[in-house]
C-alpha positions in Angstrom: 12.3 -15.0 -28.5 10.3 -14.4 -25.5 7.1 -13.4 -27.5 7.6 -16.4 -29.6 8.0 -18.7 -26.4 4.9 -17.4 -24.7 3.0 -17.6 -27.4 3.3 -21.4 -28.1 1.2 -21.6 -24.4 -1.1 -18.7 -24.6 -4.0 -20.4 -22.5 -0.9 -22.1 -20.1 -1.1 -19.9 -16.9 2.7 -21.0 -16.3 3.7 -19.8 -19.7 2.3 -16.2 -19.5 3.8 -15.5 -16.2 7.2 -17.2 -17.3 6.6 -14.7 -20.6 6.5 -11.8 -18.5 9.5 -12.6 -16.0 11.6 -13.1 -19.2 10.0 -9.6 -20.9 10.8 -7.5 -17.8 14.2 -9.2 -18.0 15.1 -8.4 -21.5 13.8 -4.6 -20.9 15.9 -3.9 -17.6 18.8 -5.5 -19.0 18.3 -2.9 -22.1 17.5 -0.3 -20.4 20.8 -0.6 -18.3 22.8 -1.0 -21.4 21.6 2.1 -23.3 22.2 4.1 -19.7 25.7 2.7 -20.0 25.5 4.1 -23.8 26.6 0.8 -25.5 24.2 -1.0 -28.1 24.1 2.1 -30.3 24.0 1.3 -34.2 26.7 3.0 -36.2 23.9 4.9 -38.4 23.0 6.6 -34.9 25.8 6.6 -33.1 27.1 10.0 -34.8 24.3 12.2 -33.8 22.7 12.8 -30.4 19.3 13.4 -30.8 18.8 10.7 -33.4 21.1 8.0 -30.9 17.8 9.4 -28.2 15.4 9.1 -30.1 16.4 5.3 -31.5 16.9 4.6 -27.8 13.6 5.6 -27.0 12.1 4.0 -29.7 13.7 0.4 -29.1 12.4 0.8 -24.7 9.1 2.1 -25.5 8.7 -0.7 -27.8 10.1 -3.2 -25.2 8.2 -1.5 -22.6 4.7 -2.6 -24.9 5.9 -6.1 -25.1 6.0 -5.9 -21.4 2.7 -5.0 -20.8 1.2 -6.9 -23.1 2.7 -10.1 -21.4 1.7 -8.5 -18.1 -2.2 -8.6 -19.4 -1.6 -11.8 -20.6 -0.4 -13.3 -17.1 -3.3 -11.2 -15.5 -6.0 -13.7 -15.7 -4.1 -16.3 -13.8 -3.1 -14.0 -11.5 -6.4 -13.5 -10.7 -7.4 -16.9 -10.5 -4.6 -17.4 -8.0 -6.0 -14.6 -6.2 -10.1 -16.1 -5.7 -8.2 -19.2 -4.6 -6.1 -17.4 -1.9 -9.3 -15.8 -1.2 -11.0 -18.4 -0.6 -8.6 -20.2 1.5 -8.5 -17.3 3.7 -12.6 -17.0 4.3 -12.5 -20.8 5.1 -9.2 -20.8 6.9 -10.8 -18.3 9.6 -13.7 -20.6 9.6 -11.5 -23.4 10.6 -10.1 -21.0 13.4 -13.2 -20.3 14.8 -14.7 -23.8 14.6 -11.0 -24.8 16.8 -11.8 -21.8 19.1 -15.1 -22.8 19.4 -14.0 -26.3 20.5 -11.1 -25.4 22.8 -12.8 -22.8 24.9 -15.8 -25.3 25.2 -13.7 -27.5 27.0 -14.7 -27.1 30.8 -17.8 -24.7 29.9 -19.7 -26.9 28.2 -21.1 -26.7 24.7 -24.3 -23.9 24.3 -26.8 -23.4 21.9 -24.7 -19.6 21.2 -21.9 -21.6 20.0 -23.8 -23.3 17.2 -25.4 -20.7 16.5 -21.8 -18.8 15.8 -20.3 -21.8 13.7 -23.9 -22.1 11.5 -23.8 -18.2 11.0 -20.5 -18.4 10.1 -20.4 -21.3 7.4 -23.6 -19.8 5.4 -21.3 -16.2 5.2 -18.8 -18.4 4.5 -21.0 -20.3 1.8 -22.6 -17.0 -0.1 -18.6 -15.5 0.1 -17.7 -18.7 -1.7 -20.4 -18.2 -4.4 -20.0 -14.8 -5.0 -16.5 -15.6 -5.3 -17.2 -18.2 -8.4 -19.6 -15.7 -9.7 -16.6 -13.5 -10.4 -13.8 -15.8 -10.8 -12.6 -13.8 -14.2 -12.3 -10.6 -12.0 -10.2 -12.5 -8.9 -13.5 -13.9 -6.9 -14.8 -11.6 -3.8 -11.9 -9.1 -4.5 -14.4 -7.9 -7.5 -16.6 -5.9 -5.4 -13.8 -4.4 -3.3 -12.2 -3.1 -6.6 -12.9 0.3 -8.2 -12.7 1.2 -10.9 -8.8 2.1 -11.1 -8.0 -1.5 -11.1 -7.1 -0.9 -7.2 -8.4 -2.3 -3.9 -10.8 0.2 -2.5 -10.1 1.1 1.1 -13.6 2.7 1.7 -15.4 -0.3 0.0 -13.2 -2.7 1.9 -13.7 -0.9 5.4 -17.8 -1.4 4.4 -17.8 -4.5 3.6 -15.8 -5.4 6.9 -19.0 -4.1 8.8 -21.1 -5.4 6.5 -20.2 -8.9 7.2 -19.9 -8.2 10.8 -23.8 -6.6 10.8 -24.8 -10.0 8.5 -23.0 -12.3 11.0 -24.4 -11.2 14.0 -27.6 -11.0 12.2 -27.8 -14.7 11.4 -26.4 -15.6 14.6 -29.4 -13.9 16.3 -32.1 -15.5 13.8 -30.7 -19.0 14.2 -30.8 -18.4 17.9 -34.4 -17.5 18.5 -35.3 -19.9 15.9 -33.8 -22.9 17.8 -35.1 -21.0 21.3 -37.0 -23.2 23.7 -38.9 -21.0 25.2 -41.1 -18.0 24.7 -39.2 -15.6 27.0 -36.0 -16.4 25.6 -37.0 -15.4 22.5 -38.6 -12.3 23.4 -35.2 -11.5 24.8 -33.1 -11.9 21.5 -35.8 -10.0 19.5 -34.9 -7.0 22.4 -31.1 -7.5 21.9 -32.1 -6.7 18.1 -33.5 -3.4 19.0 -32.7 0.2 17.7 -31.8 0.7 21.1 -29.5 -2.3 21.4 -27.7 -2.0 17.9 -28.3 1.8 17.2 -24.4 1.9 17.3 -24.0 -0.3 15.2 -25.9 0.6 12.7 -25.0 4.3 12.8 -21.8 3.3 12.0 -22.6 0.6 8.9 -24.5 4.0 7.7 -21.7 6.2 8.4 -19.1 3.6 6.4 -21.4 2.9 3.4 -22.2 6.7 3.0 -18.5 7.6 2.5 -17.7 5.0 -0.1 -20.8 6.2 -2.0 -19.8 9.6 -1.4 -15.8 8.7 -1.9 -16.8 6.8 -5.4 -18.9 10.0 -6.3 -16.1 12.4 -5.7 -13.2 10.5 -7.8 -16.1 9.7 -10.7 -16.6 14.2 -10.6 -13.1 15.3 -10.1 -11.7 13.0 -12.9 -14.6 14.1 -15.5 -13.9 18.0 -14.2 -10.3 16.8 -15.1 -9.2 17.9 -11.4 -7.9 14.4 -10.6 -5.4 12.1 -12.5 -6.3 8.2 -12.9 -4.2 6.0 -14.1 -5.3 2.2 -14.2 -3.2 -0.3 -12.3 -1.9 -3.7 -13.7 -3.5 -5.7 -11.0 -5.1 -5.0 -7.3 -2.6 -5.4 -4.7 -3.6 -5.8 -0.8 -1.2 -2.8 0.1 -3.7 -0.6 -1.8 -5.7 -0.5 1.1 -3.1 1.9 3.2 -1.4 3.6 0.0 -2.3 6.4 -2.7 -2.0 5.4 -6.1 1.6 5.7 -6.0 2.4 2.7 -4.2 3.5 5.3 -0.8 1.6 5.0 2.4 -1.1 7.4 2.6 -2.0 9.1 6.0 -5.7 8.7 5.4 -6.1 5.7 4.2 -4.4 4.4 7.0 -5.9 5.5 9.9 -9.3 5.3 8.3 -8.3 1.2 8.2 -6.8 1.1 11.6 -9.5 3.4 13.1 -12.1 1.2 12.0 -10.2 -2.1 12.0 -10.0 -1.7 16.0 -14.1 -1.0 16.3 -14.9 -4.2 14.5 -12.7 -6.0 17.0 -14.6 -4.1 19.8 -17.8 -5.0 18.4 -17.1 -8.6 18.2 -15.5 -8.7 21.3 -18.9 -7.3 22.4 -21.0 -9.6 20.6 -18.8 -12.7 22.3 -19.4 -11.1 25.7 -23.1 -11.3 25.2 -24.1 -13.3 22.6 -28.4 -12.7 22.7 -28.2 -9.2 21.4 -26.4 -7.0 18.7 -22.5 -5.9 19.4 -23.2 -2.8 21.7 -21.1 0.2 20.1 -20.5 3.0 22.2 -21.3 6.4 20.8 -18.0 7.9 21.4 -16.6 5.2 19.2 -19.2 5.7 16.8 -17.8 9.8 16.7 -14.6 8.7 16.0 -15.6 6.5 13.1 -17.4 9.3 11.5 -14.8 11.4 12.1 -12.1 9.2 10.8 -14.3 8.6 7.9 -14.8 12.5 7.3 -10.9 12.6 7.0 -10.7 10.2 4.7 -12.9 11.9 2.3 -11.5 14.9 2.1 -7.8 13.6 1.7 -9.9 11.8 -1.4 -11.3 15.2 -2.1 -7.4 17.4 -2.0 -5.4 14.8 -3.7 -4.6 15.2 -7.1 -4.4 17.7 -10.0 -4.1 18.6 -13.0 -0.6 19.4 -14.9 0.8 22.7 -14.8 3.5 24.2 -17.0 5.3 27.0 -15.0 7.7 27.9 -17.3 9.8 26.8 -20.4 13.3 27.3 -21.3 16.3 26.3 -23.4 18.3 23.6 -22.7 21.7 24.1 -22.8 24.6 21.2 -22.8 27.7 22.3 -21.5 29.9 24.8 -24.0 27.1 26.0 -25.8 26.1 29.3 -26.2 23.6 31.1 -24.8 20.5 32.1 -27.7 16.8 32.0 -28.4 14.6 29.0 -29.2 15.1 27.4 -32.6 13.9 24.3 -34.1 15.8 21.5 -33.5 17.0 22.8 -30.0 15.9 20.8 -27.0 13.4 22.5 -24.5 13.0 22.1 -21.0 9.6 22.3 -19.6 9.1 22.8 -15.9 6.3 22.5 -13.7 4.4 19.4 -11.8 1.7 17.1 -12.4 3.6 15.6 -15.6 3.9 12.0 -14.4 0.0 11.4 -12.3 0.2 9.2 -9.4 0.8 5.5 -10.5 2.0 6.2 -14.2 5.7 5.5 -13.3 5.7 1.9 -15.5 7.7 2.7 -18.8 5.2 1.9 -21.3 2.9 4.7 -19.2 5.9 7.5 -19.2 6.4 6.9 -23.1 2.4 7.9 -23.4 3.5 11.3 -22.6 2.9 14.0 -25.3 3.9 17.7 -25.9 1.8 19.7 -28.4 3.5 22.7 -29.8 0.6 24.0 -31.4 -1.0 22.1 -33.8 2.0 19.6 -33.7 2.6 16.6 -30.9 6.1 15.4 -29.9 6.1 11.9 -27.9 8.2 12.4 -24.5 11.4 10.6 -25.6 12.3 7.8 -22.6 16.1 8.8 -21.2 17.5 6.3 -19.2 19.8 6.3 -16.8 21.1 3.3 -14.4 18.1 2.2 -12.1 15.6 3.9 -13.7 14.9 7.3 -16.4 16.2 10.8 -16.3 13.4 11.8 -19.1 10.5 12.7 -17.8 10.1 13.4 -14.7 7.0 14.5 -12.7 8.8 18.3 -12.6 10.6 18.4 -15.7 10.0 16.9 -19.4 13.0 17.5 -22.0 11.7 17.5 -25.8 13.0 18.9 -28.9 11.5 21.5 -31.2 10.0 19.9 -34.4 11.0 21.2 -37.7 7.4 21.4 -38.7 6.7 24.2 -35.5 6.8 27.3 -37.7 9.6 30.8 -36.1 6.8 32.9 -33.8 4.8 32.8 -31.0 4.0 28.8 -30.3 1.1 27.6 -27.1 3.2 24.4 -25.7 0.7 21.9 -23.7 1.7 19.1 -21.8 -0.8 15.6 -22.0 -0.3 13.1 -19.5 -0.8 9.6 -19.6 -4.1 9.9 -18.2 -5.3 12.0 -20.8 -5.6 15.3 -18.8 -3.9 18.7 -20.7 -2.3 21.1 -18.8 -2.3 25.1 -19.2 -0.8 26.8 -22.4 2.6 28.3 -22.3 3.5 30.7 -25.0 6.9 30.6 -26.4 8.8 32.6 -28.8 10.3 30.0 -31.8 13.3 32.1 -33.4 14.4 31.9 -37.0 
């Protein structure tokens, strides 16, 4: 009824979000019945694995209808997000232009202040159309996003500097150009000076480097298969401080908050004297580089690929102990099995385990709150028919496509 419903208002921005509040309804409220283990079908209900299997079957098929309305709702989500955008960039410019005003009050109005409030409404202006350049990708967000579909903290932390380093820049150019005399001018063109803003510009250097270098090393260790990328729904502003995950990362953070406190220092600087570029001391430029040197290598050690450790039976209460057969259900342990971000249902039921030459879908198990089956330690599958009695490789593949080690097993008659 829901799929119907949206689909009468497919280009309605109201109907595709209402769609997908009413999908992820349905699915938990499934979900939550099957854990309680009513809704069963009498043809099912006799048998255990088949009951599992129907049960995974019905959520994984719920869990597509769900993300399909979730990529429907995603372009207006991102159309509200260039205009919250947008309303920020001109809301500071509001700010400053009431700043500006207040503090003039007493002090009189100077040629520095105009200078600010011009340099700030043409960064303001090019913001704006960059923004409507990439309105289908959620406006100035589009170049802070990589390629996971995630805010990037290394391209956001450059692009901070870079509009700082632009700002200033303008500032200073519409300052000597509206000079009045000679000597004043000579003395802006020596506040832009290597050794006014070298700095500054040593750490704009040091910031763009690591995102290149940061971009570089995901781009390698996911084609090496060393990392595990999964692609998010939608960029979310938390992604800034967290992993991929959705938890706070150490290294993002204080790569943010190390760097977030130099721009205020350098505009504090640039305030204090307003004729030259923001003076940045070179301790401060040391700790950048070494915040940023942190950062990428927690990009470079996090991750990895899936490993199998081992493989057993399962056994339910009262059985008896025995070999593999077909039809038994097989507990596979290791880590890896669920990468970083891959946690949405329709992701988990992407999970595969070849036995051989044959692949067995992970079924979906779940339990109130959540799923039991899988789990980023521990996958439970059952033994195909079609696996013939002898020595079988069993390979886990994750949703992001990466294939973990072999682990032999011995299938009994």
């Amino acid at each position: 009824m829901a799929v119907q419903e949206a689909g009468q208002c497919d280009t309605c921005a109201h109907g595709a979000r209402e769609g997908h509040r009413r999908a992820v309804a349905e699915f938990l409220a499934k979900r939550e019945e099957f854990a309680a283990g009513e809704g069963l079908p009498a043809g099912v209900a006799h048998s255990p694995g088949a009951s599992r299997q129907w049960v995974s079957d019905e959520l994984t098929q719920s869990a597509r209808t769900v993300a399909g309305f979730d990529q429907a709702a995603s372009a207006s989500r991102l159309r509200r997000v260039r205009l919250h955008t947008l309303a920020v960039v001109w809301g500071c410019f509001t700010v400053l232009v009431v700043g500006q005003t207040a503090t003039a009050i007493g002090t009189g109005w100077t040629p520095a202040r105009t200078a600010g409030l011009l340099a700030a409404f043409v960064v303001a202006g090019i913001l704006t159309g960059a923004a409507y350049a990439h309105r289908k990708r959620g406006g100035i967000l589009a170049v802070l996003t990589g390629e996971d579909n995630r805010l990037s903290t290394s391209r956001t932390v450059a692009a901070a500097w870079l509009l700082v380093v632009c700002g200033t820049v303008l500032h200073l150019a519409v300052l000597m150009a509206g000079a009045s005399s000679t000597a004043r001018r000579d003395r802006i063109a020596e506040g832009l000076s290597l050794a006014a803003g070298g700095g500054l510009l040593c750490v704009l250097a040091v910031v763009c480097a690591i995102a290149v270098a940061v971009r570089r090393t995901v781009a390698v260790r996911v084609a090496a298969t060393r990392l595990q990328k999964v692609r998010a729904d939608h960029p979310r502003a938390a992604d800034v401080l967290c992993d991929d995950s959705g938890r706070a990362s150490f290294t993002d953070g204080q790569y943010v908050l190390v760097n977030a406190a130099a721009v205020v220092l350098a505009l504090s600087a640039l305030v204090r004297a307003p004729e030259r570029l923001p003076q940045v001391p070179w301790g401060l430029v040391l700790l950048v580089a070494l915040s940023g040197a942190t950062y990428l290598a927690g990009k470079y050690a996090e991750g990895g690929r899936p490993v199998v450790m081992a493989v057993v039976r399962a056994r339910e209460a009262g059985d008896l102990d025995g070999p593999i057969r077909t039809g038994d259900d097989i507990e596979i342990r290791g880590t890896g099995f669920v990468p970083p971000g891959a946690d949405r249902p329709d992701l988990l039921a992407k999970l595969v385990v070849r036995f051989g030459a044959v692949h067995v879908h992970v079924p979906l198990i779940p339990v109130a709150g959540g799923f039991a089956n899988p789990a980023d330690t521990l996958l439970t599958v059952p033994v195909p028919v079609d696996v013939e009695p002898g020595p079988v490789d069993v390979q886990v593949v994750t949703a992001a496509g990466v294939t973990s080690n072999r682990c032999l097993i011995e299938i009994s008659d």
